[in-house]
C-alpha positions, 0 to 999 in steps of 0.5 A: 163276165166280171159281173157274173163274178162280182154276183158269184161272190157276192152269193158266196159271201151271202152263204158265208154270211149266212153259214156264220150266223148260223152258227152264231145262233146255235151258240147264242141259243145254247147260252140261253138254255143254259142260262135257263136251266140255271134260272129254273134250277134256282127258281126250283130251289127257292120254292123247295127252301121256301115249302120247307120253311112254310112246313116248319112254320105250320108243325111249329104252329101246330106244336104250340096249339097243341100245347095251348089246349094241352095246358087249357085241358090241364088247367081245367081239370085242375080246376074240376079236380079241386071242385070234387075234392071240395064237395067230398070234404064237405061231406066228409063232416057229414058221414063222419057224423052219421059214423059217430051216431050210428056207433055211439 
């Protein structure tokens, strides 16, 4: 008979046992989702930051690309603005002559 009570008990003991670590489980698992939530949440806002500051760096790249050939434009018509109004002055002399004789 103490047997059949010893192996009760024992059963009983297994299903508190087993109840408990259950239980413990449960908490444990929760802890982890929490932890893991938090650590996707960090991860999400790093690579948001990390996006935004690439976005940036690629507008400002633009921006000054954009500036570079603005001001290469600029030079070069500078440059073929002076070499029209080099050839108009030369002729220049040359009409006013024609003008003169033509006059005189």
């Amino acid at each position: 008979m103490a047997e059949i009570s010893d192996a009760i008990a024992m059963i009983k003991k297994a299903e508190a046992d087993a109840e408990q670590l259950i239980i413990d489980s449960e908490g444990q698992s929760k802890d982890l989702i929490a932890e893991s939530r938090l650590k996707a949440e960090e991860i999400i806002s790093e690579a948001k930051i990390a996006a935004e500051e690439e976005a940036q760096k690629t507008v400002f790249d633009a921006e000054d690309k954009a500036k570079k050939e603005a001001q290469t434009i600029a030079e070069k018509s500078k440059t073929e603005v002076q070499t029209l109004k080099d050839k108009a002055m030369v002729n220049v002399d040359d009409a006013a002559s024609i003008i003169v004789k033509n006059i005189l």
